[in-house]
LOBA-362382 format. One record per residue (C-alpha): residue in three letters; z negated, x negated, y. Coordinates in steps of 0.25 Angstrom, whole numbers, plus 2048, in hexadecimal, padded with zeros to 3 digits. Each point is the difference from the previous one (the first is absolute). Layout:
BEGIN
<pt><resn>ALA</resn><zz>Z</zz><xx>X</xx><yy>Y</yy></pt>
...
// end
This chain:
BEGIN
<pt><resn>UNK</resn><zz>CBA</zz><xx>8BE</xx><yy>099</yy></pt>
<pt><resn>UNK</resn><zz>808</zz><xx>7F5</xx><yy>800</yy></pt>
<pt><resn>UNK</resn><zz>804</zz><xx>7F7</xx><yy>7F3</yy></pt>
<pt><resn>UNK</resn><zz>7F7</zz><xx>7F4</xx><yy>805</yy></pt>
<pt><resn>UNK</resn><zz>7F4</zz><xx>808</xx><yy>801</yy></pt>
<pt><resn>UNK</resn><zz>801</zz><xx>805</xx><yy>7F1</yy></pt>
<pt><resn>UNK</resn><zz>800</zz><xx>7F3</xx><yy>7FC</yy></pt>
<pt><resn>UNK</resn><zz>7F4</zz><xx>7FC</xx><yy>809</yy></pt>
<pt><resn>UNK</resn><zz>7FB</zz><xx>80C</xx><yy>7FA</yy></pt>
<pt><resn>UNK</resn><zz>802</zz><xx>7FA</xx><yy>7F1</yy></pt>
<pt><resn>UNK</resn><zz>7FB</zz><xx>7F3</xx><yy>806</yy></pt>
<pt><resn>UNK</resn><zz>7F1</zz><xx>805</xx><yy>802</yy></pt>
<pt><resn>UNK</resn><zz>800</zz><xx>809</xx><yy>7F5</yy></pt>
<pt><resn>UNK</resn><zz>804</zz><xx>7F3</xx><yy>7F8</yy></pt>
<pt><resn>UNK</resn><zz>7F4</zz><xx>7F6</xx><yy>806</yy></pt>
<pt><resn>UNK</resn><zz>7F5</zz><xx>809</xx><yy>800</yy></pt>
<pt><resn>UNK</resn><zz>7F3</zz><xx>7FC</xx><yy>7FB</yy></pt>
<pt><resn>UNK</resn><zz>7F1</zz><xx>801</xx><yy>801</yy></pt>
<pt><resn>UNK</resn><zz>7F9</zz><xx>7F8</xx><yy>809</yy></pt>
<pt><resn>UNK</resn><zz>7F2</zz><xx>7FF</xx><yy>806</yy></pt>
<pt><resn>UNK</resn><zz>7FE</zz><xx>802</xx><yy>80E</yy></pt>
<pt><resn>UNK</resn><zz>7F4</zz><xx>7FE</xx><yy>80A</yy></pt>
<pt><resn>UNK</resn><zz>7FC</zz><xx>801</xx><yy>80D</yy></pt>
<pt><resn>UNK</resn><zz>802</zz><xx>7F2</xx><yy>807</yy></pt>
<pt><resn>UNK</resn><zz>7FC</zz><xx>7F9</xx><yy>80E</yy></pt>
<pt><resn>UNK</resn><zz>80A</zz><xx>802</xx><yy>808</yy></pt>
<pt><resn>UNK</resn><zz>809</zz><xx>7F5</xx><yy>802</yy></pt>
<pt><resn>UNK</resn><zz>810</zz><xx>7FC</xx><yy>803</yy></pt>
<pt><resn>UNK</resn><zz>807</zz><xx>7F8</xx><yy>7FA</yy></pt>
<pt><resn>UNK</resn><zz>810</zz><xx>7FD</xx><yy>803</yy></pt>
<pt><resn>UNK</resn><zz>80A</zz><xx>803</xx><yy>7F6</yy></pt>
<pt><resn>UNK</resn><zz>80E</zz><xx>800</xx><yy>7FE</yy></pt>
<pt><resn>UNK</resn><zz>808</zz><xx>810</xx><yy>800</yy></pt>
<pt><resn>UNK</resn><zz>80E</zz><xx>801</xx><yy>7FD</yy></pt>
<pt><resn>UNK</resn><zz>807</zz><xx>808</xx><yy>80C</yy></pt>
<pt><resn>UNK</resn><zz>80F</zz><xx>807</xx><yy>7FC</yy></pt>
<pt><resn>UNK</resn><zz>80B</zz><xx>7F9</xx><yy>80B</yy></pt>
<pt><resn>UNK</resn><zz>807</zz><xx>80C</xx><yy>808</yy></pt>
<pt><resn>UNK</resn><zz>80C</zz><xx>7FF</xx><yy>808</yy></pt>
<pt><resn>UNK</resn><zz>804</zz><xx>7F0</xx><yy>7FF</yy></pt>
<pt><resn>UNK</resn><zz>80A</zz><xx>7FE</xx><yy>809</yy></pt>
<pt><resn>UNK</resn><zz>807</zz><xx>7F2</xx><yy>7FF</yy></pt>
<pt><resn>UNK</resn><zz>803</zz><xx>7F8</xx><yy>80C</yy></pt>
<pt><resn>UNK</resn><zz>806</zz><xx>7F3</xx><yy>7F7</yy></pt>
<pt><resn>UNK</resn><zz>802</zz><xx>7FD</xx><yy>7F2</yy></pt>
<pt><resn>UNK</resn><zz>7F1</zz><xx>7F9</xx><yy>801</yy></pt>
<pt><resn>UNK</resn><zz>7F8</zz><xx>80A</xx><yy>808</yy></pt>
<pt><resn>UNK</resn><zz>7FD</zz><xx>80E</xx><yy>801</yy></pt>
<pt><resn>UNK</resn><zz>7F6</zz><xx>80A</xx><yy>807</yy></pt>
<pt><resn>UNK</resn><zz>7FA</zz><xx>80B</xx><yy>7F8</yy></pt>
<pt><resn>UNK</resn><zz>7F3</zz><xx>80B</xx><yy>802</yy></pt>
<pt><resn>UNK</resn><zz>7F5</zz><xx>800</xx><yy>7F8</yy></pt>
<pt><resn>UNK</resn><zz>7F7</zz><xx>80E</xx><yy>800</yy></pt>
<pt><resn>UNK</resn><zz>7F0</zz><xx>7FC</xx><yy>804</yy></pt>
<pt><resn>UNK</resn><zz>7F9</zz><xx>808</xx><yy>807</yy></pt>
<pt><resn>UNK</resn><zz>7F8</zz><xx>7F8</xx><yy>80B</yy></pt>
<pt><resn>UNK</resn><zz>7F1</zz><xx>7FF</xx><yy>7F9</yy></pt>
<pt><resn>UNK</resn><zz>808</zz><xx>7F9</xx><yy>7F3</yy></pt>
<pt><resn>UNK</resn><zz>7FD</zz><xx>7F3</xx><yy>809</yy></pt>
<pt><resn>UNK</resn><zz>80E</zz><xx>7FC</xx><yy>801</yy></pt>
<pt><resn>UNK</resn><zz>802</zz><xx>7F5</xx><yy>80C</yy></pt>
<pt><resn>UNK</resn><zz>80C</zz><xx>7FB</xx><yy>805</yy></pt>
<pt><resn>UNK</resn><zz>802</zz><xx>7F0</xx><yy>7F9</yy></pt>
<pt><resn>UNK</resn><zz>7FC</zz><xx>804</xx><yy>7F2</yy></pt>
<pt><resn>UNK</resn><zz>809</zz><xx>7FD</xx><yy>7F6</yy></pt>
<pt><resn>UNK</resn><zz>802</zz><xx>802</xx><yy>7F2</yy></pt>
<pt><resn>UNK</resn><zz>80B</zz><xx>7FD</xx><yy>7F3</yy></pt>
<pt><resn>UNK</resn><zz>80B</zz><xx>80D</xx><yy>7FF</yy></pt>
<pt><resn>UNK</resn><zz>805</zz><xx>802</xx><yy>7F1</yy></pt>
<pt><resn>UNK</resn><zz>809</zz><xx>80A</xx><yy>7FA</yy></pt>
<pt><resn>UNK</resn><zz>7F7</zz><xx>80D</xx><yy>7FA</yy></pt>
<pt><resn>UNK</resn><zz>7FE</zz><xx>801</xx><yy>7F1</yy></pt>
<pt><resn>UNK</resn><zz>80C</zz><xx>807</xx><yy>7F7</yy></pt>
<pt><resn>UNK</resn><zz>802</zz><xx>7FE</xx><yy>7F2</yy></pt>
<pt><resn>UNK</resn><zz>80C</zz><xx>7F8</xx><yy>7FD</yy></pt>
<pt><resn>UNK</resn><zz>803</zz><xx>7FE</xx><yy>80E</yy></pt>
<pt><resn>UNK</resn><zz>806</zz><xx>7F1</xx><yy>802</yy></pt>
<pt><resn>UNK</resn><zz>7F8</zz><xx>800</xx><yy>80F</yy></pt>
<pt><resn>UNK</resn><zz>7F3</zz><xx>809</xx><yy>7FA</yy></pt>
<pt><resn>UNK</resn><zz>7F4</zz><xx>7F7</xx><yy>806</yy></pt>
<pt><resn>UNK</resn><zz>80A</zz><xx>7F4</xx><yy>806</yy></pt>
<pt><resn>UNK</resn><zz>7FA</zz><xx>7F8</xx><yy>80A</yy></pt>
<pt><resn>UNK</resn><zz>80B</zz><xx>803</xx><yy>80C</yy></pt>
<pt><resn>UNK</resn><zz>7F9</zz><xx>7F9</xx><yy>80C</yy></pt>
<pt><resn>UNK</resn><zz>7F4</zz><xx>804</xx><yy>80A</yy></pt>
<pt><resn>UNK</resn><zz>7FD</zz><xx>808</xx><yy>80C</yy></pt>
<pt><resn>UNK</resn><zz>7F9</zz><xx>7FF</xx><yy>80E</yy></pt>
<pt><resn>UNK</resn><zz>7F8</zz><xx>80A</xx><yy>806</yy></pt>
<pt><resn>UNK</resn><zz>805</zz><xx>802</xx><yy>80F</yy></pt>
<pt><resn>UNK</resn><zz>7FA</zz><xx>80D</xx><yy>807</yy></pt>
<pt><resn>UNK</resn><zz>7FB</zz><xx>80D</xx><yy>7FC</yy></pt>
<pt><resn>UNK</resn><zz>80A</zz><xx>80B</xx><yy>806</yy></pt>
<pt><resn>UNK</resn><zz>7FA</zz><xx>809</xx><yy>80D</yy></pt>
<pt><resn>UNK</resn><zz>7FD</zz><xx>80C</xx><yy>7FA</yy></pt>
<pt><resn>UNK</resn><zz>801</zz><xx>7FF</xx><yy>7F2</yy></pt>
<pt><resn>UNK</resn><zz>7FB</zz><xx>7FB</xx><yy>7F3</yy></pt>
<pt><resn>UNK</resn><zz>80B</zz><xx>7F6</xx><yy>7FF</yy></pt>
<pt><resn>UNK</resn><zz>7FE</zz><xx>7F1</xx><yy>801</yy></pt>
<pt><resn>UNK</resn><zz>80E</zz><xx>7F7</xx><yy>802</yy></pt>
<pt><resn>UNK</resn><zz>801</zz><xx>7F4</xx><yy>7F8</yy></pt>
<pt><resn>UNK</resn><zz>80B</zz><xx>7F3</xx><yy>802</yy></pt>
<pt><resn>UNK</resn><zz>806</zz><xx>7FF</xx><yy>7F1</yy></pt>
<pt><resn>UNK</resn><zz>804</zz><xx>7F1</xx><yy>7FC</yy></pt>
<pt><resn>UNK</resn><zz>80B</zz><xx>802</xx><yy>7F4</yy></pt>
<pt><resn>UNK</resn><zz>7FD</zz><xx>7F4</xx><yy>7F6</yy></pt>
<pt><resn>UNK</resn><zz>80D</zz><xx>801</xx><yy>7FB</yy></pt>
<pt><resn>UNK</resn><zz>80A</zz><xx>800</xx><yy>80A</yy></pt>
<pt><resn>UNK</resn><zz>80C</zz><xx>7F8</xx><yy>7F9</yy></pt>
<pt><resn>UNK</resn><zz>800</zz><xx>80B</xx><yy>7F6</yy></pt>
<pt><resn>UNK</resn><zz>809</zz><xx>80C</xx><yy>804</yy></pt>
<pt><resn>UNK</resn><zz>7FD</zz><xx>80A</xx><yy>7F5</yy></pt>
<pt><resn>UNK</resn><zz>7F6</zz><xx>80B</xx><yy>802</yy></pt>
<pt><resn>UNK</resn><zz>7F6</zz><xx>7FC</xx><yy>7F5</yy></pt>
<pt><resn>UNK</resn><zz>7FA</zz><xx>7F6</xx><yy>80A</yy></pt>
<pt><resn>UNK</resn><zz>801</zz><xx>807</xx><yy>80D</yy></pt>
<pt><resn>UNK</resn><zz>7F2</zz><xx>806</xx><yy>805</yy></pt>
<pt><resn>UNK</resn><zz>801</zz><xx>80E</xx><yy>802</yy></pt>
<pt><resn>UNK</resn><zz>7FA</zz><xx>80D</xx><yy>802</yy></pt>
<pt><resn>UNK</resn><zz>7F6</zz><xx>804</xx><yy>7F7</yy></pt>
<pt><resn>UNK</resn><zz>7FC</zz><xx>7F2</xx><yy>7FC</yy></pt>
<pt><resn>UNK</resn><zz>7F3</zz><xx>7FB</xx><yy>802</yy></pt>
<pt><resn>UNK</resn><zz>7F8</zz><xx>7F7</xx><yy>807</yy></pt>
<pt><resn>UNK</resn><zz>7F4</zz><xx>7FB</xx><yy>7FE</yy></pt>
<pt><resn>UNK</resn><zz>7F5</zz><xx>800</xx><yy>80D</yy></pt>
<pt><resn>UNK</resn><zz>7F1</zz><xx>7FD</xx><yy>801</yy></pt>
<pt><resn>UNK</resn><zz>7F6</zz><xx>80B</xx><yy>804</yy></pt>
<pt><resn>UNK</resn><zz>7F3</zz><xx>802</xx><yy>7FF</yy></pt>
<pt><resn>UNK</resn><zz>7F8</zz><xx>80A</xx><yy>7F7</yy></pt>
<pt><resn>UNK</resn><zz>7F2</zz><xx>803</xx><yy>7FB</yy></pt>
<pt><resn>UNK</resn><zz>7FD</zz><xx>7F6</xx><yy>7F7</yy></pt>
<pt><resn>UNK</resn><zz>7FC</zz><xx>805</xx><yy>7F1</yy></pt>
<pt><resn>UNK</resn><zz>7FD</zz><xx>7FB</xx><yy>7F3</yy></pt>
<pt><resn>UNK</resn><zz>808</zz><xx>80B</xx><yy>7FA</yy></pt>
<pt><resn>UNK</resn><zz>80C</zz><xx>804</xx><yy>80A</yy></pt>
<pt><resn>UNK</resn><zz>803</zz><xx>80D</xx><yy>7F7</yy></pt>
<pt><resn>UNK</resn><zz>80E</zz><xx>804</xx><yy>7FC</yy></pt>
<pt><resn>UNK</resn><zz>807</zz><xx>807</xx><yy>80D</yy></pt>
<pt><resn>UNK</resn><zz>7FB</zz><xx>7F3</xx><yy>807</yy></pt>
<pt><resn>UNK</resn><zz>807</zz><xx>7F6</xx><yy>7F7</yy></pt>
<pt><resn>UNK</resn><zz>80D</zz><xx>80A</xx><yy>7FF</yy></pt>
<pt><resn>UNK</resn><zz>800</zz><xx>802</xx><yy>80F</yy></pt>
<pt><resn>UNK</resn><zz>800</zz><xx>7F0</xx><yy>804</yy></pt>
<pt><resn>UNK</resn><zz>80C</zz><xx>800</xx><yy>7F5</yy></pt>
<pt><resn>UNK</resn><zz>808</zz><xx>807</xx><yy>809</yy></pt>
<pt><resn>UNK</resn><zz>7FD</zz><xx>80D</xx><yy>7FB</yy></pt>
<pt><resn>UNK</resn><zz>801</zz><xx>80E</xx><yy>809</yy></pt>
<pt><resn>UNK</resn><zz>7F8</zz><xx>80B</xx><yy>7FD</yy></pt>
<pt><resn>UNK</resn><zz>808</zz><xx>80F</xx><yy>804</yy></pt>
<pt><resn>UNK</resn><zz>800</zz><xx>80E</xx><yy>7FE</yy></pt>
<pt><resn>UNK</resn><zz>80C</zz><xx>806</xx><yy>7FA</yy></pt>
<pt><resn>UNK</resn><zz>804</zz><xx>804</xx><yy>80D</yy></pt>
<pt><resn>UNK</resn><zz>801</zz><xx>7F1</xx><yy>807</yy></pt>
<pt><resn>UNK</resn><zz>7F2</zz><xx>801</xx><yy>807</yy></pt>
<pt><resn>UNK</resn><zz>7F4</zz><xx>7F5</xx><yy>7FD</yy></pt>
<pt><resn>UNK</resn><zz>7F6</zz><xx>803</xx><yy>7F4</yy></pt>
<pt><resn>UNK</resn><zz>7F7</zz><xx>7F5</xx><yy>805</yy></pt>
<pt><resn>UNK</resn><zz>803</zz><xx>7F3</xx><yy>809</yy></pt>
<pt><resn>UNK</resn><zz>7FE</zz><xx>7F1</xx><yy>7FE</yy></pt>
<pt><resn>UNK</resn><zz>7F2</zz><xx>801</xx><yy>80B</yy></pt>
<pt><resn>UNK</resn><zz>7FB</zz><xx>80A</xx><yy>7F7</yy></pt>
<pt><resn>UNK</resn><zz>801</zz><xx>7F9</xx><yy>7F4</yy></pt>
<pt><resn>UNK</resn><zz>7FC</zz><xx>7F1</xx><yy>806</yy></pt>
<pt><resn>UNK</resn><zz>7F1</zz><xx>808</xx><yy>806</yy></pt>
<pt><resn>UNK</resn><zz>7FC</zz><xx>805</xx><yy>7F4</yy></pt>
<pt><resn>UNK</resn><zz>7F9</zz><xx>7F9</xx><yy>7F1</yy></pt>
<pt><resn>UNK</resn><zz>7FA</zz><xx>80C</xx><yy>7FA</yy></pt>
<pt><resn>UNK</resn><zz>801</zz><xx>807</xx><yy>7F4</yy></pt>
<pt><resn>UNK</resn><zz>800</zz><xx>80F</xx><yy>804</yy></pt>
<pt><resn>UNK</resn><zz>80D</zz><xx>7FC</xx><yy>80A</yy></pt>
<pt><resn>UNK</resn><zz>806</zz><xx>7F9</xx><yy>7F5</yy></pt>
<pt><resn>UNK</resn><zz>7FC</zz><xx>80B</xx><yy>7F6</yy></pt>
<pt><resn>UNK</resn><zz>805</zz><xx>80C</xx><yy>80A</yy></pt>
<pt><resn>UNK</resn><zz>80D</zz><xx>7F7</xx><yy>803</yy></pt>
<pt><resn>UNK</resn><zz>803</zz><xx>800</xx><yy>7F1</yy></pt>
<pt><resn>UNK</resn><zz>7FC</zz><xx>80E</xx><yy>7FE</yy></pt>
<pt><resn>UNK</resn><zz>80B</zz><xx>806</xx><yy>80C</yy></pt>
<pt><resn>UNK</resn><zz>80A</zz><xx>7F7</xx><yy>7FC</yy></pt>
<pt><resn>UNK</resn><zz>801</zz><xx>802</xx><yy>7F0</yy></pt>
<pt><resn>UNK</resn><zz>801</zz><xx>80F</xx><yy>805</yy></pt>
<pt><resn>UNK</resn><zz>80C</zz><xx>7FD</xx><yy>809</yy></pt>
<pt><resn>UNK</resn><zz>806</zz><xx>7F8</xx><yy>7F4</yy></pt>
<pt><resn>UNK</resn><zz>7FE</zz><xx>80B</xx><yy>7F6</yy></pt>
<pt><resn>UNK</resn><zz>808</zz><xx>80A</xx><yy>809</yy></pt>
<pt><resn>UNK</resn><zz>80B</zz><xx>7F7</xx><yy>804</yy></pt>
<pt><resn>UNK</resn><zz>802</zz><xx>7FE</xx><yy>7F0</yy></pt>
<pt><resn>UNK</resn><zz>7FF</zz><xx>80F</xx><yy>7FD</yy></pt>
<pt><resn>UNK</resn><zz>80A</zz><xx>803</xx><yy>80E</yy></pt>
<pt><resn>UNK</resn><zz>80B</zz><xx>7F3</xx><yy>7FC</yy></pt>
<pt><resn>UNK</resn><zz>80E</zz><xx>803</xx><yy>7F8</yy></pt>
<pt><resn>UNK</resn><zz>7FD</zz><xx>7F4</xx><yy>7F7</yy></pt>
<pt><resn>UNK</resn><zz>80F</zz><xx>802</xx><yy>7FD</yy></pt>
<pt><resn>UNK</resn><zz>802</zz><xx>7FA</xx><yy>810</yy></pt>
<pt><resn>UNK</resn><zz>7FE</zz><xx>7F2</xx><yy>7FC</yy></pt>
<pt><resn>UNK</resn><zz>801</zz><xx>7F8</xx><yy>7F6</yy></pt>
<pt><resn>UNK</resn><zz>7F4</zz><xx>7FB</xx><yy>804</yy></pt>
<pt><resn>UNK</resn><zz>7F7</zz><xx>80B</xx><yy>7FC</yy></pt>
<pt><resn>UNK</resn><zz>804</zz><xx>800</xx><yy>7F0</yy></pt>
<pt><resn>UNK</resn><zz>800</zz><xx>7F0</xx><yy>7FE</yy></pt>
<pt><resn>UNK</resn><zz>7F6</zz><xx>7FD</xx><yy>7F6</yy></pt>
<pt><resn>UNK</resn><zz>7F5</zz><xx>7F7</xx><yy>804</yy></pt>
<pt><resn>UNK</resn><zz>800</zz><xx>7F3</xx><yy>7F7</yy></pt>
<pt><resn>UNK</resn><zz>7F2</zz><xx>7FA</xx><yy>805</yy></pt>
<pt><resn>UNK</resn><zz>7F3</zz><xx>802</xx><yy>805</yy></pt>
<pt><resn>UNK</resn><zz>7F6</zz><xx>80C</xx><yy>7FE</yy></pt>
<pt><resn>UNK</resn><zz>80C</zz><xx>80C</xx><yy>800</yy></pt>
<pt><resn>UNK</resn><zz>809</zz><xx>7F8</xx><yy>7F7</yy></pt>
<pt><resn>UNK</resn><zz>809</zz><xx>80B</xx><yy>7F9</yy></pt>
<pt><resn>UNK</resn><zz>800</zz><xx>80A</xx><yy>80A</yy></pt>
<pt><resn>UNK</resn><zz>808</zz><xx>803</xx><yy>80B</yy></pt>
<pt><resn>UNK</resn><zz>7FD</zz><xx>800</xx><yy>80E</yy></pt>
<pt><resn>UNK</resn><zz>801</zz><xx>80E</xx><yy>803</yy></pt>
<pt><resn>UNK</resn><zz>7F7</zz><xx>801</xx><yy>7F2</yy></pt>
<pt><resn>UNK</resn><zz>7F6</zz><xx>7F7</xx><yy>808</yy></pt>
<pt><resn>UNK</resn><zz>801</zz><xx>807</xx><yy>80D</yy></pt>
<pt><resn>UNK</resn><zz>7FC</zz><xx>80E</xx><yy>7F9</yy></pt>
<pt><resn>UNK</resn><zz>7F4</zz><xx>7FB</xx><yy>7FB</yy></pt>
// end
């Protein structure tokens, strides 16, 4: 499992709280999710072309645009920069890839904190089942987040997550995932990165460690 997952990991364990649910009319309601760029490819100092992964009932359609920023890291100069926007062109034949024309924002500087490139995120509207209570894995999915096993295959997928409001799913969801945590923090060598042993300073775990956390 990779470094970026464990931290996603200590992400949800971090923002869970209890929340009411109920059964509600169905309805849409168009949102913005954050999609991870793949494969950006410049073809000038301004523009670019990149992938983005959705499958085809996400409701992706070619003209829909969206703001691209550096992802979050902690005392990263370019963590959460604004670095300039995307366009949705074609989804690929045959696969669950959508290509997208990059426009750099910052093209008179040369230095890589400002070029957009993989693994940065755009932001794209899609439609999901609206709800008064979206429920954790909804709100951590359209952050950007992706669900695996620790083998690389889906736990759950963003339709999933978009089509369903209840409790028992959120409940279950909560119950399978806490379970993996716990056994990726009884397998990991906390002593293969730093990250594990630093010390929480705020929030609900403040004083223990990550590995700490993930055990629990």
């Amino acid at each position: 499992m990779s470094y970026y997952i464990k931290i996603v990991l200590f992400t949800v364990l971090s923002v869970i709280a209890s929340k009411s649910y109920c059964q509600e009319p169905v309805e849409n309601e168009t949102v913005k999710k954050s999609f991870i760029l793949y494969r950006v490819t410049y073809q000038n100092s301004d523009t670019a072309m990149g992938l983005v992964y959705a499958k085809e009932n996400y409701g992706l359609v070619s003209g829909a645009s969206g703001e691209i920023k550096a992802g979050y890291k902690k005392d990263d100069p370019r963590s959460e920069v604004s670095l300039g926007s995307g366009l949705i062109i074609d989804k690929i034949k045959n696969a669950d890839f959508y290509s997208v024309y990059i426009f750099n924002k910052h093209p008179q500087k040369a230095d890589s904190n400002y070029l957009i490139r993989e693994g940065d995120l755009i932001q794209l509207p899609v439609s999901v089942i609206k709800t008064k209570n979206p429920g954790l894995f909804r709100r951590v999915d359209l952050a950007g987040a992706i669900f695996t096993e620790d083998d690389g295959s889906a736990f759950t997928s963003s339709d999933i997550l978009w089509k369903r409001n209840d409790q028992h799913f959120e409940d279950s969801m909560l119950t399978v995932w806490s379970d993996r945590i716990r056994k990726t923090g009884n397998a990991v060598d906390p002593a293969s990165n730093p990250l594990f042993t630093r010390i929480i300073e705020k929030g609900r775990y403040i004083g223990k460690s990550l590995v700490q956390v993930m055990k629990e």
